[in-house]
N, C-alpha and C positions, 0 to 999 in steps of 0.2 A: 692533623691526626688527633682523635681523643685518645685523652689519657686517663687511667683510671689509678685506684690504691694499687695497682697489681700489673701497672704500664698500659703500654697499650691495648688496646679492645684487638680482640681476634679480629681475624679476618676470615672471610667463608670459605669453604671446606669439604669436600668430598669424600674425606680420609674418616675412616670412626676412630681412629686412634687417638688422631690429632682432633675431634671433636670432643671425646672423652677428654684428652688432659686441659683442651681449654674447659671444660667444664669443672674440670677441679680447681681450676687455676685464677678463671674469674666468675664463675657462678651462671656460665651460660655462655651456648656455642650457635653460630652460624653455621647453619648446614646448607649446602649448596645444590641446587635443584631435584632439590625434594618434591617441588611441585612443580606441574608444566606451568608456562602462562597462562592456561585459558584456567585451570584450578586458580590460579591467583585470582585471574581476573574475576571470577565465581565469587571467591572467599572475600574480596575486596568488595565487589555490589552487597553482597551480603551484610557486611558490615557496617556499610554506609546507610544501605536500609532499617537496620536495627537499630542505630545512633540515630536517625531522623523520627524514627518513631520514639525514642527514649524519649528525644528533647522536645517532643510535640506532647508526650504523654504531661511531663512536666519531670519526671524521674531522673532528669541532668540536664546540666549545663555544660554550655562549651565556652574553652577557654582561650581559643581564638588561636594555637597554636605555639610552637617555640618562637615563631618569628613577629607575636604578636608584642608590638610594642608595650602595652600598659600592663600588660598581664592580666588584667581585669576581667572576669568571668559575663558571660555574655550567655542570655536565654535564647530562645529560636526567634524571637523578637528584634533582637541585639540591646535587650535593653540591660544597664550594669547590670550585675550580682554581684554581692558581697565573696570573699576568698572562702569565707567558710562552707561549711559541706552542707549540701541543699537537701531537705530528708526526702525521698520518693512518695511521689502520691499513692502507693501501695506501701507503705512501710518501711521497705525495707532500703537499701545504702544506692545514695545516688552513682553514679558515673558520672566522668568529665571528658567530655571528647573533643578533642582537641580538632582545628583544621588544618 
């Protein structure tokens, strides 16, 4: 189980009550089938498409994940990155998306 300043992380939730007081409680609630699967499964392609184009535009790097051993930031290449924040080839703040 994680543990956070404020114990453990909620658990998902159906109740607004009980969504509301985890939300005061640790600054964010799991709410439970808010969405069907196929919404997820939508929202999820979506996502994956938008991160692929990020990291192809040049506008982020990916950081290989929690489970990634080195932590070392990796381009669409795989080649290093430095930990610092990559500027977007449009300007503005890059994203790091993780695998």
């Amino acid at each position: 189980m994680i543990q956070t300043e404020t114990g453990a992380l909620p658990a998902a939730t159906t109740d607004p009550e009980q969504a509301l007081a985890d939300l005061h409680v640790h600054g964010f609630t799991l709410l439970e089938g808010v969405l069907s699967p196929q919404e997820t499964g939508m929202l999820a392609e979506t996502l994956q498409s938008v991160a692929a184009r990020e990291l192809s535009a040049g506008g982020a790097v990916q950081d290989g994940g929690p489970r990634h051993g080195s932590g070392g930031l990796q381009g669409v290449a795989g080649a290093a990155r430095s930990r610092t924040a990559v500027p977007a080839s449009n300007g503005g703040t890059s994203r790091r998306w993780t695998a």
